[in-house]
N, C-alpha and C positions, 0 to 999 in steps of 0.2 A: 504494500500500500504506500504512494504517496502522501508524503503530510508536505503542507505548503504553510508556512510561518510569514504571518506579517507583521511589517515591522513598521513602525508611525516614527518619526524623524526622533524625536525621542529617547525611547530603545534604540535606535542605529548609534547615535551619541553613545551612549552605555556599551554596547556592543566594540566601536571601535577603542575605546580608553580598552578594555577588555583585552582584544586583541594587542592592543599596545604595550601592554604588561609582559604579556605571554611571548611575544616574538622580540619586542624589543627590553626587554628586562625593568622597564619602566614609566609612568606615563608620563605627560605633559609636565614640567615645573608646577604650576597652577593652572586649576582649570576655572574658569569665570563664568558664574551661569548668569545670568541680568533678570532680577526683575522689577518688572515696572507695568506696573496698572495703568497707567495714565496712555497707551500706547494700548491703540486700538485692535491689532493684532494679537496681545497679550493672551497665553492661555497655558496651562498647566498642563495640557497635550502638548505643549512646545519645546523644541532642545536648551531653550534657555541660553542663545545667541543675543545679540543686540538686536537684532530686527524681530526675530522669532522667541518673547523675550517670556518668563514664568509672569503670572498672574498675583500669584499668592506667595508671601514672604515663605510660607507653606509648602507649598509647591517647590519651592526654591532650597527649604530645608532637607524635602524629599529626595530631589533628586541629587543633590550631595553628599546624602546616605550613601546612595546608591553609587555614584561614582566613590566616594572617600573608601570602603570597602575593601576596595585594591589598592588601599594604600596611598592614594592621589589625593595631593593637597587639593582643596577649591574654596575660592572667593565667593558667596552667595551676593553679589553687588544689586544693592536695591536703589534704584531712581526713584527720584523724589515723588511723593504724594503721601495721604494717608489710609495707610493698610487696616482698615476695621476687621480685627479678628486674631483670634489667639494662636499662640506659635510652638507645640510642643517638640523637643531634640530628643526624643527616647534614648532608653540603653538599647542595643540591638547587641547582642550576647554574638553574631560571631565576627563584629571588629569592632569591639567596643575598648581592645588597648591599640589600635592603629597610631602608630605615631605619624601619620598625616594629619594637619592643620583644617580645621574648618574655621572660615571666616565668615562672621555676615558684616557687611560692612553700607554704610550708608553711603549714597555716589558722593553727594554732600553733605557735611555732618548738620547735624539738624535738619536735615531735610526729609528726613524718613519718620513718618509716624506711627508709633503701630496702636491703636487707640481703640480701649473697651467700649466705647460708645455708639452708636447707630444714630445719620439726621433724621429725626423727627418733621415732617409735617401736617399740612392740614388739620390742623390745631382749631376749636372749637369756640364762640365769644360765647362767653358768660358773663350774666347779670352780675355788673358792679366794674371796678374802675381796673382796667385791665386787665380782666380774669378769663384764662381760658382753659380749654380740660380737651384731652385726649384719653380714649380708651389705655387702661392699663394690661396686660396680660401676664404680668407675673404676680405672685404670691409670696415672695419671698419671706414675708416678716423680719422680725430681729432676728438675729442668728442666736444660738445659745449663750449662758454662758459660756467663755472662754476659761475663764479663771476660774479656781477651785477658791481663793482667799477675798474674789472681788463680786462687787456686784452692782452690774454696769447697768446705766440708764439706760431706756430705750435708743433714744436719740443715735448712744454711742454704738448702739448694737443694730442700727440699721447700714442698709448698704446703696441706699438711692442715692445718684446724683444725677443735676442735669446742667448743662453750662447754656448760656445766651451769647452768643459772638465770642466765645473765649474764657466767657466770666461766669464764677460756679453760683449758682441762686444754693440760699441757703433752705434747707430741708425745716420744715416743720410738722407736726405732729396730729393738728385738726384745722378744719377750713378756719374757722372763727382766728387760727392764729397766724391766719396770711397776712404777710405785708408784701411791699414793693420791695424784687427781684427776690420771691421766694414761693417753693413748692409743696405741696403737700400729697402724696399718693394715699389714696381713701381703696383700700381694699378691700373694703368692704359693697363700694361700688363698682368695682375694675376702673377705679377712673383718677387719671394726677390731672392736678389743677397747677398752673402755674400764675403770678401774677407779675407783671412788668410794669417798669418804670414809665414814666411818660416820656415820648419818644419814641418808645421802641414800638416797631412793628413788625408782628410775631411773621406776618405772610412774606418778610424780607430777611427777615434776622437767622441766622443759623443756631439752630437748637440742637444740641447733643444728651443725647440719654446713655448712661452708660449702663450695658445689659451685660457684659463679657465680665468674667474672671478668670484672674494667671495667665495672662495675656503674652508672657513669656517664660518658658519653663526648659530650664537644662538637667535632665535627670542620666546621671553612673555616666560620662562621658571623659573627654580627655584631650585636649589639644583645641580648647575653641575660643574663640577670640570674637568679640561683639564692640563694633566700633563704630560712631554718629549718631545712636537711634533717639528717638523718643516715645517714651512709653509714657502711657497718661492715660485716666479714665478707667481704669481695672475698678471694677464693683465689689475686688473681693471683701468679706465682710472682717468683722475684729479678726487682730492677730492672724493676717493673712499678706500675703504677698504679689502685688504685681506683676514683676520678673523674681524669679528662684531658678539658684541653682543649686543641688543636691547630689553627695557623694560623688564629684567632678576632682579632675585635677587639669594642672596645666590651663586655668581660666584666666581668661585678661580681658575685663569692660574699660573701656576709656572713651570718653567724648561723649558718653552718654546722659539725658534728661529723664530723669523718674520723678515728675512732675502730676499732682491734681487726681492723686488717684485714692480709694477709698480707708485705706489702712495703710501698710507696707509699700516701698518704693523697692528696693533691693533686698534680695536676703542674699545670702551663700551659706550653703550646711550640707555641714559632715565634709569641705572639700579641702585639697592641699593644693600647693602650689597657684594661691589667687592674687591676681594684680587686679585693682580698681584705679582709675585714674583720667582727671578729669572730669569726672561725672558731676551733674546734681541732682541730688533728691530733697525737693522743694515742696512745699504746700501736700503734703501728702495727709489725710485723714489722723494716720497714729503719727510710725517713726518712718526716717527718712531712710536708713542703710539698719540691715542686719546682719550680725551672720554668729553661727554657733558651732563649735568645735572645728576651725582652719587651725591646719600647721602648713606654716611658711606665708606669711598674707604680706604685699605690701599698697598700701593706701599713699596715695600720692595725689597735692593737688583736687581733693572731694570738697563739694559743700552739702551739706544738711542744714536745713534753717528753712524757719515757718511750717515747721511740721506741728502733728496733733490738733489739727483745729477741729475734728470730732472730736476727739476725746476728753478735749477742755469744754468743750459747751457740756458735758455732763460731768465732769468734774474729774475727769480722769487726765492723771498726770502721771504717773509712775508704772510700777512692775513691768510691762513691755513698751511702753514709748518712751521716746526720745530722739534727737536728728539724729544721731548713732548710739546703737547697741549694741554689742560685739560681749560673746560669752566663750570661754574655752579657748581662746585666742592661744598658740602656743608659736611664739615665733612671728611681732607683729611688729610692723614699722609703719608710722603712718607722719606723712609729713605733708606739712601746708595745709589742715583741714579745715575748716568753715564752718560751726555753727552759731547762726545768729536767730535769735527772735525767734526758738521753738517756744510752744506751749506744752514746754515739759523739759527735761535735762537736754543738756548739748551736746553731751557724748559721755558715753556709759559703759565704763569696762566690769563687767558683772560676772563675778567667778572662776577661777581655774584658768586666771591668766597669767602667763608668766613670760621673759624676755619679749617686752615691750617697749618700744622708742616710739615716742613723739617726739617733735618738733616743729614749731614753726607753726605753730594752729592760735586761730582766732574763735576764742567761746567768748558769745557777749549778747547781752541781752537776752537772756535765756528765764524761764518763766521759775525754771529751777536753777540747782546746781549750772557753772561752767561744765566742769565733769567731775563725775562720780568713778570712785574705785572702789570696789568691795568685794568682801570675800576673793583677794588674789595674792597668793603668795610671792608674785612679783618674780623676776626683778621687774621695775615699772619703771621706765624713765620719761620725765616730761622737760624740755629744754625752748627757751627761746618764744615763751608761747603769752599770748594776748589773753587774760581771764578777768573780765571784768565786765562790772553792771549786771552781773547775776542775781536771781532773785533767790527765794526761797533756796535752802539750804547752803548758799553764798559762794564763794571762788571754786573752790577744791574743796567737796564733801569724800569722807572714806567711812568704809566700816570693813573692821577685822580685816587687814591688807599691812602685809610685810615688805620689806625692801622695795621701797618708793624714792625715787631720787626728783626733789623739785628743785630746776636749777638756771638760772638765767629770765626768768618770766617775769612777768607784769603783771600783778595781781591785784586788782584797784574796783572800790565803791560796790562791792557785791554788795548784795544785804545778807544782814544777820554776822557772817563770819566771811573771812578771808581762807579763813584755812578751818575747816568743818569737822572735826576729829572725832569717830565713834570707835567703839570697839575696841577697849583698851579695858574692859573687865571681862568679860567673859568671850569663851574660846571659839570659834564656828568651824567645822569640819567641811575641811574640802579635797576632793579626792580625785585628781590627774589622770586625765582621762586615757594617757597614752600608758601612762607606765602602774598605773592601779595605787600609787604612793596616796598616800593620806595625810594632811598637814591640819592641824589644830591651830588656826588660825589667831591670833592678835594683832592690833596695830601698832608696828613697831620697826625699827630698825630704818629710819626717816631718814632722808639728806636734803638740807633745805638751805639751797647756798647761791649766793649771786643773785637774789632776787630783789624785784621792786614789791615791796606788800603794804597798801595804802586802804586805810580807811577815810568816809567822808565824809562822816555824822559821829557824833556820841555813841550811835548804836550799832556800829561796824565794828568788832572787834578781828582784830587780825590774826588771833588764832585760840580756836576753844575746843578744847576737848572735852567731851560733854558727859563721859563717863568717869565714876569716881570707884577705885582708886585711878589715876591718871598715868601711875608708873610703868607702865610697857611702854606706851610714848614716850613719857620725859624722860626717861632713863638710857633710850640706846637714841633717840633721834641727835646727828650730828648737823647744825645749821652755825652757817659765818656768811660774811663779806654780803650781809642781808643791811637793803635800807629799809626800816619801818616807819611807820610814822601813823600817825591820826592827829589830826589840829586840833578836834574835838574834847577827846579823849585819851589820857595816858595811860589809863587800868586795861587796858586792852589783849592780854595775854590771861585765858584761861586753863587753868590745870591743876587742879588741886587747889582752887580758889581761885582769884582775881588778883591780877600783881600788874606793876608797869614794869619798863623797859628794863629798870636793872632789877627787878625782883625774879623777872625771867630766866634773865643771866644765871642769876645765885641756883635758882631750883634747879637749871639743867646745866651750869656750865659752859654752855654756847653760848654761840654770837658775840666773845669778845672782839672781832673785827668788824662786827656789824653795828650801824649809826639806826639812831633815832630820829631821823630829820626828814623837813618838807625835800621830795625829790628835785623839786624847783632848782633848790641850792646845794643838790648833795651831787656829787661826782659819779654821772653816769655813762656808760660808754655809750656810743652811736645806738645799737642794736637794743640797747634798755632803752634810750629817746624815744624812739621810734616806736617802740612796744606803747609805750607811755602815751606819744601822741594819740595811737590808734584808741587807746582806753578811753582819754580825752574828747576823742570823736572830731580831732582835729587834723586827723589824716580822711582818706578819701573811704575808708571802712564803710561810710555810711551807705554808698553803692558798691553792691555784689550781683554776684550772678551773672554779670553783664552776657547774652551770646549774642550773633546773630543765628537764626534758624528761620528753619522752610525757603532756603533760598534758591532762588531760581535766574534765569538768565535776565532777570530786569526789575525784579524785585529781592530783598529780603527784609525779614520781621528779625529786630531787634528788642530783647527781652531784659530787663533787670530786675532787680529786687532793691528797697530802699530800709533803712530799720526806722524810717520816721514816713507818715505820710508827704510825700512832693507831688509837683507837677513832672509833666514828661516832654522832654524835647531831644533830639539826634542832631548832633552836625556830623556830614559826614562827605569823601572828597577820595581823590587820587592818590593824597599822600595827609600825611600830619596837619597841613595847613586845612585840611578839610573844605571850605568855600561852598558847603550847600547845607543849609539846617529846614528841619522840619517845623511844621506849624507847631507852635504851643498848644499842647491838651493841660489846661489848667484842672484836669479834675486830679484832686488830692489822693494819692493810691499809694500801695506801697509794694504792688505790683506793677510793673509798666511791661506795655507790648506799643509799640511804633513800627509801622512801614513804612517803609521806603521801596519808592516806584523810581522806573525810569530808568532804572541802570542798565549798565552793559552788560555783554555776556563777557566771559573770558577777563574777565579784570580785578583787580585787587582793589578794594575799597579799605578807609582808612574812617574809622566812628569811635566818635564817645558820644555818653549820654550826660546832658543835665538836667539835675530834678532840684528845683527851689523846694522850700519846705514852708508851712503858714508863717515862720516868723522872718521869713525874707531871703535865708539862709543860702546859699549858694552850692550846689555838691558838683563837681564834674568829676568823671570816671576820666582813669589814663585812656589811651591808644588803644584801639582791639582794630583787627582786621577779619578781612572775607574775601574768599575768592569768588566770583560769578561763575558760572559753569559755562560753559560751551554748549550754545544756542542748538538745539534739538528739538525740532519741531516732528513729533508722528502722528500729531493728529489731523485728518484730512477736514475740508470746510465740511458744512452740511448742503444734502444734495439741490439742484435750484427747483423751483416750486411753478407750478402751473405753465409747465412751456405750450404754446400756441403754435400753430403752422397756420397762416393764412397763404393762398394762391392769389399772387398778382397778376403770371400771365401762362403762357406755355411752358417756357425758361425760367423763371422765380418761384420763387418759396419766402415769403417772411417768415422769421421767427421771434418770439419773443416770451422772457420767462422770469419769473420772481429771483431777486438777489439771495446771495447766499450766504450762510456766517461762517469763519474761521476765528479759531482761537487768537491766531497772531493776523492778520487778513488775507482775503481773497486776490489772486492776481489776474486772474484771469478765467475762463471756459472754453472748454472745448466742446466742440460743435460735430459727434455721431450723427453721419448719414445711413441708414442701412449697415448700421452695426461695425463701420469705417470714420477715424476721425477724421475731419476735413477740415478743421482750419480753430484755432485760439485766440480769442479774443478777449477784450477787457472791458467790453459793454457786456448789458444784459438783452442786447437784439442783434440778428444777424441775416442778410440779406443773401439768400442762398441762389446764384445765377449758373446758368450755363446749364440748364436742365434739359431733359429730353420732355417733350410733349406728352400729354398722354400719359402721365407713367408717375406710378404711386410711389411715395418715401417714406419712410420710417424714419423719425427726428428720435434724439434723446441728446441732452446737454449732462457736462459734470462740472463740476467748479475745481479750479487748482489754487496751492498756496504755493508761495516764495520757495518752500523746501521742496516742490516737486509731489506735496501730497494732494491726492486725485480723490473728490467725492465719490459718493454712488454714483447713479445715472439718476437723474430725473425720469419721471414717467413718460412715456412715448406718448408722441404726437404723428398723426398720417394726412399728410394732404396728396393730390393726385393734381399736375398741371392740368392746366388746359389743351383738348385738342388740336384745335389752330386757334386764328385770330378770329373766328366766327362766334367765337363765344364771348367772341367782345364785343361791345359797342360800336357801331360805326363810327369810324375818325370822321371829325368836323369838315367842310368842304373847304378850299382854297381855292382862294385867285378868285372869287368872286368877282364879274363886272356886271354894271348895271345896263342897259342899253332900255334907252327913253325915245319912243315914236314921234316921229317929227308932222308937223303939223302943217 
């Protein structure tokens, strides 16, 4: 029997990497599959060429299963737009240790979105001042509890969101507790209400519902690399995560946004070998980054900040939120991090963590603690780092954590304490997850040297340890070459009572190199200034996050973040000198999004942002740049509309037919006679001569753009000349003379 096997372009791709292995001992360096929805063609039957390109970020994970397999590195390259819908990378058990590379990488960073949410239309007016309702179809309710010791308000335990042009309406509970830009889902009636601002018009405005959860998921994998995306809008509920990766090694996220999604922005668990870098996880429901039990992690360059805004409207601020939470951490390095303005800790190292470096991080403004240490037998090092204007539990909170080195920082105006000391009476058990060792925990064996530690009230103390007896701290912590000071207050050292500067001394013996002075006048080197200024809010700290994203060949949205409400404006130019600014949006935000139109493709643009603040205030961001990508137009016009054929004579055909839209514009039409083009034009009428008598045609027109892209066909038109000139009107007479009878 013959068997006859067919192959779709697809499989043939697969098939030759295949043979490529097999005959030539290896396949291609990298192989590039492209996808991009925006590209009319697009389809997940496709080889995932640039012309013939995947559909789905999906589809594009798929088939580099399938090639990576043998061994073969591939690039999954996604073109910009936004990909609605979720992305799982399974274990696949027979190459799941390949040491080939998978990459998904965005063409331009930020410009890839992969987003929980569906647009919503046709949206319903109801009785009352901007109220409108759409059928619901989900039931989800609050999720359970989560926690076994907590017990969460509804609020924090729902998973609805919906955004209006970008911006999240806040969720409420019953109709009666609608306001302007906020929603309420009545599941009792399948039906959400939303209500809007005056202004807005819901039949213009773009409405996002977000319906998707785990929107990215890396499960038991090895060698993968995710670089430009943005993830936003995941509905997952409490203590859930966006993107996760799980029992992975060899991971590297950079240039990524985990932005505006329901809980969790990032986790990574159970994995080795992870690099994060670059990234931000911003305004996320809980915390912004998590991850539990990594050996070898290095964090470079992250920001966390404006996270937990669920959480805080029901009062939730602790056990799993914060911008960063990281547990089990064995082997971390995390430098240059970013949390500002969470609604809850800044960053959170919570158990059974040990050989830890920071450096170089800015906690400030934080609703709690800068950061918390607890339960970690360390070694902890923090160096060089910005910890100030923290609320609740103040600069540096600890409990039960050993070998902590604080050294070179700027620790300034926390409230309550500068330095937050627990766990100095009783033991906490914690047990090393790699090696099964068991440590009986205290606070103790401290180094606390080369620091600025400033209070800036009576009620800032700069350093209290809050359990009594106080002696595991004050007995092994070694601290010098420390500036203190409080203008306020001198009693400001707690431990075993209340004592000032030199009663400190006498109890522990340190700090005989250390002053008690305003930093103003005390001798500080460049790198404590500078920490100082930023606490001050005299450096440019006050704008972060700056990117550009979603950028295209003529536009890109320029994003920041502010820790004060401002206005929003961009200059932005060829080079440094910039020479084009945006209109002022005076609406007070402490989120900004600005476009910018007009630009070029192929070119490097040069922007900062300034955001004034109510009291007049001035902030400008340094320099950022962007590159425009290279003008790629695949999308054809749409086809022309109602073509006519009228008969003028034997020989003629008029034609004529509705204009047509292209994305970038129309250049021109082409003019099918009889299923043959015959001639392109740039009008929308065409005068068809030299025709045979007698004899019927068949019209259809297409419309073309600049790139060569060709509509459909318009719908057929048939006229039939005329036989001869008998079917026309007799011609008027000539040469007329009159001849008049003579008389």
């Amino acid at each position: 029997m013959t068997r006859y096997v067919l192959f779709n372009s697809r499989n043939l791709l697969i098939v030759l990497f295949v043979f490529s292995v097999i005959c030539c001992g290896s396949a291609f360096p990298q192989t590039v599959i492209h996808v991009d929805n925006q590209n009319p063609a697009a389809s997940d039957n496709n080889p995932g060429t640039s012309n013939l390109p995947m559909k789905t970020v999906s589809g594009g994970a798929k088939l580099a299963d399938e090639i990576n397999k043998n061994n073969t590195p591939v690039k999954v390259l996604v073109h910009p737009g936004t990909y609605r819908e979720s992305v799982t990378i399974p274990f696949i058990s027979d190459h799941s240790n390949t040491a080939a590379e998978i990459v998904f990488e965005a063409e331009t960073k930020g410009s890839v979105i992969v987003s929980g949410s569906d647009i919503w239309t046709e949206w319903t007016k109801e009785a009352g001042n901007n109220l409108y309702s759409q059928n619901w179809p989900y039931n989800w309710g609050p999720v359970d509890q989560p926690f076994s010791d907590e017990n969460l308000e509804e609020i924090v335990r729902r998973r609805e969101m919906i955004f209006v042009d970008g911006k999240k309406l806040k969720q409420v509970l019953s109709l009666n507790d609608m306001e302007e830009n906020s929603f309420y889902v009545s599941e009792d009636e399948n039906k959400v209400y939303v209500r809007l601002s005056d202004g807005v018009n819901i039949n213009t405005a773009t409405v996002e519902v977000a319906v998707r959860s785990g929107i990215f998921v890396i499960d038991n994998r090895e060698n993968i690399t995710v670089r430009g995306f943005v993830f936003q809008h995941d509905n997952t509920g409490a203590d859930g995560n966006a993107v996760q990766i799980n029992n992975s090694k060899n991971i590297l996220i950079e240039d990524c946004s985990f932005v505006w999604n329901n809980w969790g922005g990032l986790r990574f668990n159970g994995s080795e070998n992870v690099t994060a870098r670059r990234n931000v996880a911003n305004h996320n429901g809980g915390r912004g980054m998590e991850a539990w039990r990594i050996k070898h992690l290095l964090f470079e360059d992250n920001i966390t900040s404006f996270n937990n805004w669920r959480g805080v409207r029901g009062g939730f601020t602790a056990v799993s939120v914060a911008g960063l939470k990281h547990m089990r951490i064995h082997d971390g390095t995390y430098k240059n991090h970013m949390s500002i303005g969470n609604h809850s800790r800044g960053f959170w190292l919570d158990f059974d963590c040990s050989d830890i470096t920071i450096e170089g991080a800015i906690w400030k403004d934080n609703l709690e603690a800068g950061i918390a240490i607890e339960a970690d037998q360390g070694p902890v090092t923090i160096t060089d780092s910005a910890i100030c204007n923290n609320n609740e539990y103040g600069g540096i909170t600890t409990n039960q954590s050993e070998n902590v080195t604080v050294r070179g920082n700027v620790i300034y105006g926390n409230v309550g304490d500068q330095l937050h000391i627990r766990g100095t009476e009783d033991t906490r058990t914690v047990n090393n997850w790699e090696t099964g060792e068991e440590y009986n925990l205290l606070t103790k064996n401290w180094v606390v040297e080369n620091n600025v530690i400033q209070g800036v009230n009576s009620s800032q103390d700069l350093l209290d340890v809050k359990d009594t007896p106080a002696d595991s701290f004050v007995d092994t912590v070694v601290s010098n070459n420390n500036v203190w000071y409080n203008a306020d207050n001198a009693d400001v050292f707690v431990a075993n009572g209340r004592h000032n500067f030199n009663g400190w001394k006498s109890i522990t013996g340190q700090d005989s190199d250390s002053v008690f002075q305003d930093p103003d006048s005390a001798s500080l080197n460049a790198q404590q200034r500078e920490l100082l200024n930023i606490c001050l809010d005299e450096a440019s700290v006050s704008i972060f996050s700056v990117r550009a994203e979603v950028i295209s060949h003529e536009t890109a949205q320029i994003t920041w973040s502010t820790s004060d409400l401002t206005d929003s404006q961009v200059e932005y130019g060829a080079d440094s000198s910039y020479g084009s600014r945006t209109s002022l949006d005076q609406s007070l935000v402490s989120e900004h999004r600005v476009l910018l139109t007009g630009l070029s493709p192929e070119t490097t643009y040069h922007f900062r942002v300034i955001s004034k603040d109510e009291d007049g205030n001035i902030h400008v961001s340094g320099d950022f740049t962007f590159v425009t990508p290279v003008f790629s137009d695949n999308s054809p016009p749409t086809a022309p509309t109602v073509l006519t054929a009228i008969v003028i004579s034997q020989s003629q055909i008029n034609l004529s037919w509705g204009a047509s839209i292209d994305n970038v514009g129309v250049s021109g039409y082409r003019i099918y006679r009889d299923g043959s083009a015959v001639k392109t034009i740039p009008d929308t009428y065409y005068s068809d001569t030299g025709l045979e008598p007698s004899t019927a045609y068949r019209y259809t027109v297409t419309a073309m753009d600049s790139a060569g892209n060709e509509s459909e066909h318009s719908s057929e038109a048939t006229a039939i000349t005329y036989a001869d000139s008998s079917g026309q009107p007799p011609e008027a007479p000539s040469n007329l003379e009159v001849n008049t009878p003579a008389n």
